[in-house]
PDB file with one MODEL, atoms N, CA, C and O in Angstrom:
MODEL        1
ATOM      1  N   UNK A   1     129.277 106.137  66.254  1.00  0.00           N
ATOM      2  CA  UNK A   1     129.657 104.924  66.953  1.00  0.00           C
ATOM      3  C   UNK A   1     128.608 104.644  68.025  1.00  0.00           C
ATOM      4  O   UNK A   1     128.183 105.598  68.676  1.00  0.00           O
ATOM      5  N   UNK A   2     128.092 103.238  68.293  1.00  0.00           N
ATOM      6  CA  UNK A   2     127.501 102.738  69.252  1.00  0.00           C
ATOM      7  C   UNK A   2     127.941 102.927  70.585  1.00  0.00           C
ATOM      8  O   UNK A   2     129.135 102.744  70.820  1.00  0.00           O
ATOM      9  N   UNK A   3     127.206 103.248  71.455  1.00  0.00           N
ATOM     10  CA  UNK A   3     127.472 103.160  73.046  1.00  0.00           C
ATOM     11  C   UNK A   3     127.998 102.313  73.047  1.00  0.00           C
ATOM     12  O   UNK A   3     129.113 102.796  72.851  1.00  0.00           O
ATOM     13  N   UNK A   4     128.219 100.844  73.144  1.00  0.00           N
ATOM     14  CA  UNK A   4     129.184  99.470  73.365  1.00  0.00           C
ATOM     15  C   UNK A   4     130.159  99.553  72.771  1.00  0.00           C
ATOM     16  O   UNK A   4     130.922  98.592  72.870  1.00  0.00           O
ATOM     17  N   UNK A   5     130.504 100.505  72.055  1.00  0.00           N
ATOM     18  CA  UNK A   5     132.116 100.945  71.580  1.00  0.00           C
ATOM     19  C   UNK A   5     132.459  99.859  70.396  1.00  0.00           C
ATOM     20  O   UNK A   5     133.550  99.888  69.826  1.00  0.00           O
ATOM     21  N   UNK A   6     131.241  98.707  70.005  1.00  0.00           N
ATOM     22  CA  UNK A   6     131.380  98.445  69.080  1.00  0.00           C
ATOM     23  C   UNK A   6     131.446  98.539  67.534  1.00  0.00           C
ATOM     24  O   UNK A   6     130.397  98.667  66.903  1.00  0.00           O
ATOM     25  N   UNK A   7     133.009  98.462  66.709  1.00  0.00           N
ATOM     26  CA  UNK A   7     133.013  98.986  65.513  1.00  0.00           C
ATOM     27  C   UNK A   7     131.748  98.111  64.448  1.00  0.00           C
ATOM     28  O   UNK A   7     131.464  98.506  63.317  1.00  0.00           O
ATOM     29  N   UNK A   8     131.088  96.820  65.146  1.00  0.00           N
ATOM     30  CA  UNK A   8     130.255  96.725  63.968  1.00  0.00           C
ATOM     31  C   UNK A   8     129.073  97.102  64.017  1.00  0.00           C
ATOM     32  O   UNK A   8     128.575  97.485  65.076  1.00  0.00           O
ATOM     33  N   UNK A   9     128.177  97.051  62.485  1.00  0.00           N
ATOM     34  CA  UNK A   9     127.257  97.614  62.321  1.00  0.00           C
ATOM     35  C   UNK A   9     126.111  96.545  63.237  1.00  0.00           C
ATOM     36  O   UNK A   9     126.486  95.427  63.591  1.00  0.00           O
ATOM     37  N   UNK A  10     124.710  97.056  63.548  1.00  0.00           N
ATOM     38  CA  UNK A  10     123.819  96.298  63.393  1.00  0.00           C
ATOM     39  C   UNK A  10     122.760  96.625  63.082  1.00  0.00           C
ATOM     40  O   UNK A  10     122.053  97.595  63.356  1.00  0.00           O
ATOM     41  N   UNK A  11     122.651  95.745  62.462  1.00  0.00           N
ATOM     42  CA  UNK A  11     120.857  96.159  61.223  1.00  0.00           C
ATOM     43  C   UNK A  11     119.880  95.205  62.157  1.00  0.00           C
ATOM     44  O   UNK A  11     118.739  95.640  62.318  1.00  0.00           O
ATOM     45  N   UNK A  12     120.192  94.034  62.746  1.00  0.00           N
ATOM     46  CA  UNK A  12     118.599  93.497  63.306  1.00  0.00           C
ATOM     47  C   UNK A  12     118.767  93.460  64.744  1.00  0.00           C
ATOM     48  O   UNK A  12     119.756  93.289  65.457  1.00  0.00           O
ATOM     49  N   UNK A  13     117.465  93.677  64.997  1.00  0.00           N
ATOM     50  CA  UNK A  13     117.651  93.820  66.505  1.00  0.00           C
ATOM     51  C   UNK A  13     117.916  92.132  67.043  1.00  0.00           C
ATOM     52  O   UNK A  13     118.172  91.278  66.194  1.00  0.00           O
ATOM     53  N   UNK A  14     117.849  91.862  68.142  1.00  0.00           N
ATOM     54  CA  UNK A  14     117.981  90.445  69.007  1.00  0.00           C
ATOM     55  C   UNK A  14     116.678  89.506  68.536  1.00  0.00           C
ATOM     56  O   UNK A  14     116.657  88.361  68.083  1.00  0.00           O
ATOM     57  N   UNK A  15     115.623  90.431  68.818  1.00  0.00           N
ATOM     58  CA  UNK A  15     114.132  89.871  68.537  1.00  0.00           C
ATOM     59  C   UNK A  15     114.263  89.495  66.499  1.00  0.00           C
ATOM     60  O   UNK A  15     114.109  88.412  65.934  1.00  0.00           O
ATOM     61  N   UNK A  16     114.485  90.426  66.080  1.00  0.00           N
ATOM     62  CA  UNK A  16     114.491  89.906  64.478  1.00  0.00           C
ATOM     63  C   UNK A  16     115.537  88.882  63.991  1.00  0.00           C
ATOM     64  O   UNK A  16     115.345  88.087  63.070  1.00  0.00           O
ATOM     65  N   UNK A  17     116.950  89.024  64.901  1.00  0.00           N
ATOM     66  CA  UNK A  17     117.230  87.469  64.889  1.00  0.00           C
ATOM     67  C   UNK A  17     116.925  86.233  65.171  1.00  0.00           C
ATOM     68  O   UNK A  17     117.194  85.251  64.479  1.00  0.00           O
ATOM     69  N   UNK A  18     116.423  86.251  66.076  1.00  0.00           N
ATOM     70  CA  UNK A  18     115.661  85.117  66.951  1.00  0.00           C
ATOM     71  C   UNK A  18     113.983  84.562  65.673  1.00  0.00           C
ATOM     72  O   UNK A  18     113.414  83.491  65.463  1.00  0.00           O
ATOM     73  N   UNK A  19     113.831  85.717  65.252  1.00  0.00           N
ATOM     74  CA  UNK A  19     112.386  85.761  64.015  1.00  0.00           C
ATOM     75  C   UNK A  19     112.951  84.921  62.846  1.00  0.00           C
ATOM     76  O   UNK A  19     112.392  84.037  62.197  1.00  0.00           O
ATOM     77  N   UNK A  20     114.672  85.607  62.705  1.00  0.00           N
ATOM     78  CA  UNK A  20     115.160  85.078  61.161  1.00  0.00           C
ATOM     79  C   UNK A  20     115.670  83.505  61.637  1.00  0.00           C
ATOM     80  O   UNK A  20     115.379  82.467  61.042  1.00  0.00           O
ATOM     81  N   UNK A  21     116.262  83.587  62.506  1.00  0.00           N
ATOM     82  CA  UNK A  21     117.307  82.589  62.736  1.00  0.00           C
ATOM     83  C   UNK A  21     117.020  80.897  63.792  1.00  0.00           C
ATOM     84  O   UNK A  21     117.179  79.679  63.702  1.00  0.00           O
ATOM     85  N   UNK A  22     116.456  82.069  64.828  1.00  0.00           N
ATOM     86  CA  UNK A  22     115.704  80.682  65.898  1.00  0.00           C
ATOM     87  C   UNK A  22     114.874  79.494  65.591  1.00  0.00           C
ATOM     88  O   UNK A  22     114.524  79.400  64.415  1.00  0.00           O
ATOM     89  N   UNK A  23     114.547  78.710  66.284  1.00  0.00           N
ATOM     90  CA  UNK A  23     113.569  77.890  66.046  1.00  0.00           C
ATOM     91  C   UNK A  23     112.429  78.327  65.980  1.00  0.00           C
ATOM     92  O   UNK A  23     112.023  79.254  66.681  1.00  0.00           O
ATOM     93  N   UNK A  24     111.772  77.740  65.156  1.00  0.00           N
ATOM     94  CA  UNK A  24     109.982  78.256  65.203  1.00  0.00           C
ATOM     95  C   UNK A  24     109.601  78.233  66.208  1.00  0.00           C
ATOM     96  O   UNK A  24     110.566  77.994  66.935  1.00  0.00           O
ATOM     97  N   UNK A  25     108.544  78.359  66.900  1.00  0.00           N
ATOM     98  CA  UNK A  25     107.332  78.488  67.720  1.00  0.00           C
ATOM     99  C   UNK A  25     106.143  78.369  66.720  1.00  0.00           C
ATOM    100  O   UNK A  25     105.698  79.401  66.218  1.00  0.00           O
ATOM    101  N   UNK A  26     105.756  77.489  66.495  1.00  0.00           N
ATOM    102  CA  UNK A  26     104.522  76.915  65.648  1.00  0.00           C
ATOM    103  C   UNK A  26     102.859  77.428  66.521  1.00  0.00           C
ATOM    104  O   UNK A  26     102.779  77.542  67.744  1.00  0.00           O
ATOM    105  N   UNK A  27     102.173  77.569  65.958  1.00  0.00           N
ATOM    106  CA  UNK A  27     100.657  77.322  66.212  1.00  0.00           C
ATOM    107  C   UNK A  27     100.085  76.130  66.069  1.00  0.00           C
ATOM    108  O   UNK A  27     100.791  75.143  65.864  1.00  0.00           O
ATOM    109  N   UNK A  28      98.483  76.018  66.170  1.00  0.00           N
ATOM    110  CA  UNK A  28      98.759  74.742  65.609  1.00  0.00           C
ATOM    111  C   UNK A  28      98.208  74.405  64.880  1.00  0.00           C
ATOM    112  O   UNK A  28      97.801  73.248  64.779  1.00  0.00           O
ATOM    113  N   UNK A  29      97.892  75.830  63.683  1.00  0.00           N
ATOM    114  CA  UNK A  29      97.962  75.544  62.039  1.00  0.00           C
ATOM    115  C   UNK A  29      99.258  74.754  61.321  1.00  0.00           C
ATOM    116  O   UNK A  29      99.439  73.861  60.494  1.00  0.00           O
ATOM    117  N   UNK A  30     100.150  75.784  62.286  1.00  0.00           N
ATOM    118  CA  UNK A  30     101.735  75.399  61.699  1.00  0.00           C
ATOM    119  C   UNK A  30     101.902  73.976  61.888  1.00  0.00           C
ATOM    120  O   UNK A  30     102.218  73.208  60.979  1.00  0.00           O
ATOM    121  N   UNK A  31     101.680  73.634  63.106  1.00  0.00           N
ATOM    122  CA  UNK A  31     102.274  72.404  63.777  1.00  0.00           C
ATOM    123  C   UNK A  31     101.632  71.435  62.881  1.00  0.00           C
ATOM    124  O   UNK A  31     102.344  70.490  62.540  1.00  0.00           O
ATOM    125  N   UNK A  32     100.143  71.486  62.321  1.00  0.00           N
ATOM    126  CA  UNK A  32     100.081  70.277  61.480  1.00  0.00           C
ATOM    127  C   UNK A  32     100.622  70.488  59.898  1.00  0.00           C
ATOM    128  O   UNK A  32     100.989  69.568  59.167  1.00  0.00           O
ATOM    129  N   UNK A  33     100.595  71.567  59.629  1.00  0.00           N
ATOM    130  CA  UNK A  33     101.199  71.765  58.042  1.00  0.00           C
ATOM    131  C   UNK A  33     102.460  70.922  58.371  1.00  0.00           C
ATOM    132  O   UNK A  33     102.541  69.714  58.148  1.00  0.00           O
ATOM    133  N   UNK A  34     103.572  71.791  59.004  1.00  0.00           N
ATOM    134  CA  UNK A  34     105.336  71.084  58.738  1.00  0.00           C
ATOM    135  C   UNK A  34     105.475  69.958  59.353  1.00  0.00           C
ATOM    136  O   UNK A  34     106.520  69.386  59.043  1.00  0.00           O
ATOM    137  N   UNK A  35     104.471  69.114  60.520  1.00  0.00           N
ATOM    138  CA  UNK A  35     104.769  68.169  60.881  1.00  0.00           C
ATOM    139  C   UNK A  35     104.160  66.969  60.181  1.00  0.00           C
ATOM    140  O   UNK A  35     104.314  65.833  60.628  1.00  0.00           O
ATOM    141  N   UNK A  36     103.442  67.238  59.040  1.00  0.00           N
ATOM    142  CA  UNK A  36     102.555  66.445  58.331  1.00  0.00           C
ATOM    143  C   UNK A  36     103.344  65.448  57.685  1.00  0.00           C
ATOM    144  O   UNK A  36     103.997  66.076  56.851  1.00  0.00           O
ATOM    145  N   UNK A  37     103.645  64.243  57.609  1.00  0.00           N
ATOM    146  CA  UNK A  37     104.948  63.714  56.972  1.00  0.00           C
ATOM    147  C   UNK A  37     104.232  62.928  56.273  1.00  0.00           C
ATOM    148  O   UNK A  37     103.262  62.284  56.672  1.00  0.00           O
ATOM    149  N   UNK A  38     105.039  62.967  54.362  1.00  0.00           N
ATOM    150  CA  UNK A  38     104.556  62.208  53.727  1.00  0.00           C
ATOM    151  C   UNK A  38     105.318  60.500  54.109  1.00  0.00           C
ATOM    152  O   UNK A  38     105.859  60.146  55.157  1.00  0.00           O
ATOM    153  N   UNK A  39     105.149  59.893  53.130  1.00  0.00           N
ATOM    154  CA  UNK A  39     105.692  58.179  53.837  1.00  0.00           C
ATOM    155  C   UNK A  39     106.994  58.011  53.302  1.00  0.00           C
ATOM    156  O   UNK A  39     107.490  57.028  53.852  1.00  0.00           O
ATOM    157  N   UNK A  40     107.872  58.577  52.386  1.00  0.00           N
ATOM    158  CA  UNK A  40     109.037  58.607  52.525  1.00  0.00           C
ATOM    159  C   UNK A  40     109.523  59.488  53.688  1.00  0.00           C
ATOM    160  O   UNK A  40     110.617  58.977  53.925  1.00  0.00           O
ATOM    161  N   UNK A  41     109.368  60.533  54.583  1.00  0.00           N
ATOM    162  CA  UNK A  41     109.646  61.461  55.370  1.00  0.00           C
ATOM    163  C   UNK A  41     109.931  60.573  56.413  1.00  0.00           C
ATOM    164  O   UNK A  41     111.043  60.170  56.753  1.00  0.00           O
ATOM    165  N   UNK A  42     108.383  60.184  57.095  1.00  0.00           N
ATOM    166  CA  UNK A  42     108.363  58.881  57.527  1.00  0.00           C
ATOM    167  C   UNK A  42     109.316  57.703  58.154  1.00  0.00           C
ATOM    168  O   UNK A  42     110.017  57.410  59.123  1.00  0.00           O
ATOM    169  N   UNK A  43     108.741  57.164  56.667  1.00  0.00           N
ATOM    170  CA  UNK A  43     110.076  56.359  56.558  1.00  0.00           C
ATOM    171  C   UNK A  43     112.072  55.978  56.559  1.00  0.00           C
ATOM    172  O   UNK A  43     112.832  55.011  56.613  1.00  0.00           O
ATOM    173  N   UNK A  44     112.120  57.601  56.454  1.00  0.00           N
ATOM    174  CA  UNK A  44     113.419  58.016  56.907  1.00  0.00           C
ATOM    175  C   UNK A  44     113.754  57.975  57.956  1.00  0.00           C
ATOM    176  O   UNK A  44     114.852  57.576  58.345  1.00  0.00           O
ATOM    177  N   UNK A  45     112.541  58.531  58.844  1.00  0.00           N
ATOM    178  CA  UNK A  45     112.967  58.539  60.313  1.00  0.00           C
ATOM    179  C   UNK A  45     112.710  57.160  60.578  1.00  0.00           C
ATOM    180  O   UNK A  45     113.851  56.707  60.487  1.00  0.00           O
ATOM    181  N   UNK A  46     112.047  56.292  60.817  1.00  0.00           N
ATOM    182  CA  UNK A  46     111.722  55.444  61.184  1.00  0.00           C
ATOM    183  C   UNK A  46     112.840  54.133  60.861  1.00  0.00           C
ATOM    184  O   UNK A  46     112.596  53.007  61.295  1.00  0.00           O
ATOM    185  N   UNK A  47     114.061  54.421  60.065  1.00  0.00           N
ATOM    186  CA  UNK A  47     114.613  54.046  59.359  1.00  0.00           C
ATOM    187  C   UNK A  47     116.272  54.297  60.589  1.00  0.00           C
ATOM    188  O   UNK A  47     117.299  53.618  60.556  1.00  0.00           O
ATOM    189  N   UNK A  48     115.965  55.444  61.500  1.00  0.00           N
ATOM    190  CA  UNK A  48     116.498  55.903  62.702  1.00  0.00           C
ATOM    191  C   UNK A  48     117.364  54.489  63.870  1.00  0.00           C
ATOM    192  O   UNK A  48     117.161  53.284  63.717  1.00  0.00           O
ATOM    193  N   UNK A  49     117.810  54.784  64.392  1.00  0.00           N
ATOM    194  CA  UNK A  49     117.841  53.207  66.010  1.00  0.00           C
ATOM    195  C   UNK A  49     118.155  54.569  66.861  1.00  0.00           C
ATOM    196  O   UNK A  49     118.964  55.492  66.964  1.00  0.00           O
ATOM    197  N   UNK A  50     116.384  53.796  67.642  1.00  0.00           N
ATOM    198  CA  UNK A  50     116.028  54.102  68.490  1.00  0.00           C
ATOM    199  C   UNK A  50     115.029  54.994  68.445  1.00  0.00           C
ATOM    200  O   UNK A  50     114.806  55.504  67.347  1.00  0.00           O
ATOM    201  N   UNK A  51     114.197  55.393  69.603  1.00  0.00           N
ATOM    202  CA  UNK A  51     113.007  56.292  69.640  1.00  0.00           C
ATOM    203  C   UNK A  51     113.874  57.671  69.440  1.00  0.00           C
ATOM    204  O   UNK A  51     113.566  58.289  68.421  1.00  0.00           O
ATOM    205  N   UNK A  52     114.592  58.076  69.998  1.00  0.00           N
ATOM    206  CA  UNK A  52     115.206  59.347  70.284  1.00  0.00           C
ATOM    207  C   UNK A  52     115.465  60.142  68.776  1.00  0.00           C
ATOM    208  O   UNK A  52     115.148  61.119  68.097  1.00  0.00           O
ATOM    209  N   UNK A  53     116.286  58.928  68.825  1.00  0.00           N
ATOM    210  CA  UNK A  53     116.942  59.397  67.084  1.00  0.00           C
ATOM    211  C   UNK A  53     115.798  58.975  65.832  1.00  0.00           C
ATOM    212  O   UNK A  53     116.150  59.117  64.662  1.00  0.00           O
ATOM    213  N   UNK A  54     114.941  58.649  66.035  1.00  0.00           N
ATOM    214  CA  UNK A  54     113.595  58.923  64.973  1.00  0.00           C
ATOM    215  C   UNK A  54     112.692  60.634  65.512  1.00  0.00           C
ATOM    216  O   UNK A  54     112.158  61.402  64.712  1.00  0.00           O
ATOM    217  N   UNK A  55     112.741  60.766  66.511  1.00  0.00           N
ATOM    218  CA  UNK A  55     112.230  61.793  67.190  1.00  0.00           C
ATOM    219  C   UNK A  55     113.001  62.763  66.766  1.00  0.00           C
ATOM    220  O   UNK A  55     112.625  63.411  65.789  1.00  0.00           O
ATOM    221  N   UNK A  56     113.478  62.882  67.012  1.00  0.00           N
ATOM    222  CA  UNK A  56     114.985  63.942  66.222  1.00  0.00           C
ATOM    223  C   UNK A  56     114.909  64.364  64.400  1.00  0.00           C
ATOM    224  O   UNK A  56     115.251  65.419  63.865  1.00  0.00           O
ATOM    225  N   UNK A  57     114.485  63.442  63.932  1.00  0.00           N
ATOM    226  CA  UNK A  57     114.812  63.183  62.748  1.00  0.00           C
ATOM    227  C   UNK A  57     113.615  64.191  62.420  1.00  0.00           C
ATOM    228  O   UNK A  57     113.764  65.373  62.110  1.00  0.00           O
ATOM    229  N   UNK A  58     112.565  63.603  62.528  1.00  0.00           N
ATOM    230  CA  UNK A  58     111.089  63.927  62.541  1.00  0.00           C
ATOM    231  C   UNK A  58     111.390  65.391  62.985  1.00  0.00           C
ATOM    232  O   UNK A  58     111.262  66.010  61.929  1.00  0.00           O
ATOM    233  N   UNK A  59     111.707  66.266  63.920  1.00  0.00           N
ATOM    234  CA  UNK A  59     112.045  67.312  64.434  1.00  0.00           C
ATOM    235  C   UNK A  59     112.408  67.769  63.524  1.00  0.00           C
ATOM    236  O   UNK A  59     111.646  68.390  62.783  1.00  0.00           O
ATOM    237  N   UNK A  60     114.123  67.568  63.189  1.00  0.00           N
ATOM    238  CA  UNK A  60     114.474  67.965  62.078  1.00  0.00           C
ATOM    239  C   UNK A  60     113.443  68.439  60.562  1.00  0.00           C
ATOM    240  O   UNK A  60     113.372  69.477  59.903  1.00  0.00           O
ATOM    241  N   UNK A  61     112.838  67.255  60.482  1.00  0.00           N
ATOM    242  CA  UNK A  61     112.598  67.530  58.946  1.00  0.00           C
ATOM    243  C   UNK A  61     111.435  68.763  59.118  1.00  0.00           C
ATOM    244  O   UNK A  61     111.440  69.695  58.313  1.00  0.00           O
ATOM    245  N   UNK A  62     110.615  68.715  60.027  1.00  0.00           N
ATOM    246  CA  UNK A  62     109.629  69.848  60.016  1.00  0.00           C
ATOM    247  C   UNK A  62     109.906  71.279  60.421  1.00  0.00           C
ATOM    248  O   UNK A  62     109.197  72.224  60.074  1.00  0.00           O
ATOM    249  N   UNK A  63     111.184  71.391  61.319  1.00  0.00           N
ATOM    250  CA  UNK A  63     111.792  73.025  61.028  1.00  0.00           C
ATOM    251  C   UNK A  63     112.459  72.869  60.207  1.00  0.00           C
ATOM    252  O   UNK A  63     113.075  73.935  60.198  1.00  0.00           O
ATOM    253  N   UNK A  64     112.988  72.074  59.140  1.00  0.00           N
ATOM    254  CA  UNK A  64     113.700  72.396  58.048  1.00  0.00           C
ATOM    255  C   UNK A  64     112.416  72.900  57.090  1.00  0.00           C
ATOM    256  O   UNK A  64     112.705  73.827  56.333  1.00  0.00           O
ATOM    257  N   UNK A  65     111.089  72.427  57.030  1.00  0.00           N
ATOM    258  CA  UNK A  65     110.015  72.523  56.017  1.00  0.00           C
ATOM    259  C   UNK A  65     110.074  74.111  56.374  1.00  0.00           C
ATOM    260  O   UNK A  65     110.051  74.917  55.445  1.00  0.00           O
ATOM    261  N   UNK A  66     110.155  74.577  57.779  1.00  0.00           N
ATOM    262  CA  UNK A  66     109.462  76.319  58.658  1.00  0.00           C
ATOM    263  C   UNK A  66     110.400  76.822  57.920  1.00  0.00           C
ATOM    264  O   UNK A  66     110.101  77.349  56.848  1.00  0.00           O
ATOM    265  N   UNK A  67     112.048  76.737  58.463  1.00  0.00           N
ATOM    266  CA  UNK A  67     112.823  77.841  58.337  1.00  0.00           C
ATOM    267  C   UNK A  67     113.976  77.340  57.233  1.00  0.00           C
ATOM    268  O   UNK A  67     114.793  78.227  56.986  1.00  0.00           O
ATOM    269  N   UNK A  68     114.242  75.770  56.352  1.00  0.00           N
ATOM    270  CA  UNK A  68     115.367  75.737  55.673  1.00  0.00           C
ATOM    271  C   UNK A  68     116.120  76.037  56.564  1.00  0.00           C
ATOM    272  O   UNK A  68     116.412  77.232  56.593  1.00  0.00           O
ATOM    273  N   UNK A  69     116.577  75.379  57.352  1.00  0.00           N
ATOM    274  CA  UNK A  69     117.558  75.043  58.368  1.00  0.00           C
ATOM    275  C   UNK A  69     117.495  74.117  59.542  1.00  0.00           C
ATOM    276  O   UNK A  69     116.400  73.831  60.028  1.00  0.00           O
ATOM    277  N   UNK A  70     118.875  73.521  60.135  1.00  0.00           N
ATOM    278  CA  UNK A  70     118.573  72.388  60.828  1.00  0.00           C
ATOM    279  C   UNK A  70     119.078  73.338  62.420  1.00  0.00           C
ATOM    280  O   UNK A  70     119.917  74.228  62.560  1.00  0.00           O
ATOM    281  N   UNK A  71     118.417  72.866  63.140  1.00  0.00           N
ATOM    282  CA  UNK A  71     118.507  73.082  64.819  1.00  0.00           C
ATOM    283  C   UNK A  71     119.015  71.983  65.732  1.00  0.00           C
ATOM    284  O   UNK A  71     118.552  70.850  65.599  1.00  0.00           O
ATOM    285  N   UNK A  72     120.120  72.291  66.835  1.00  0.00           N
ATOM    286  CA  UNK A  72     121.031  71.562  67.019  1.00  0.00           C
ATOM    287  C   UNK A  72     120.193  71.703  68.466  1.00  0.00           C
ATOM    288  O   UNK A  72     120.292  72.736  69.128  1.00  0.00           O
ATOM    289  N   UNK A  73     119.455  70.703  68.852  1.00  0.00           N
ATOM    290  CA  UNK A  73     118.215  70.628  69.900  1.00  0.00           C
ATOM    291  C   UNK A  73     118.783  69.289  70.929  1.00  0.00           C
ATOM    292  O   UNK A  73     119.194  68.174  70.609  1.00  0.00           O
ATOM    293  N   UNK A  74     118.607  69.938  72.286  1.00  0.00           N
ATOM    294  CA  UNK A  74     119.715  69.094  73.363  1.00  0.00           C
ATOM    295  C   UNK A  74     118.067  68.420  73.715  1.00  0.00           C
ATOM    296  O   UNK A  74     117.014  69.050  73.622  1.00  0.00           O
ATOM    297  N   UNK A  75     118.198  67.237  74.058  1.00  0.00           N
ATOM    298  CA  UNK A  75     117.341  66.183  74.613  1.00  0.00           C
ATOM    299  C   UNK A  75     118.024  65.300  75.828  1.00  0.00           C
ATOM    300  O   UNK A  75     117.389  64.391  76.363  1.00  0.00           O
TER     301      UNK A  75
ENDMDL
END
């Protein structure tokens, strides 16, 4: 049993969740690969009302390209 008296297991540390699960932290190889938007991508967002919510969108679609998953990002 764990010191924290907790009965569950853990296999990843905090840091390898944050690796599997968090938002990227891009370079800025990364940053132009997933943010590269073809013109339907684009056009989705842009397709948005308002700057915010095209900004968002755009956000969205390029950590979905990193990690296949969406991030719930406070603005």
């Amino acid at each position: 049993m764990r010191g924290d008296r907790s009965r569950r297991l853990t296999i990843l540390s905090e840091t390898e969740k944050l690796a599997l699960y968090g938002r990227p932290d891009f370079d800025d190889f990364q940053r132009a690969e997933f943010f590269a938007m073809t013109n339907a991508e684009r056009s989705l967002a842009l397709r948005r009302n308002g700057l915010e919510a095209q900004v968002y969108c755009l956000l969205q679609i390029g950590y979905f390209k990193a990690k296949q998953a969406f991030f719930r990002m406070p603005f």
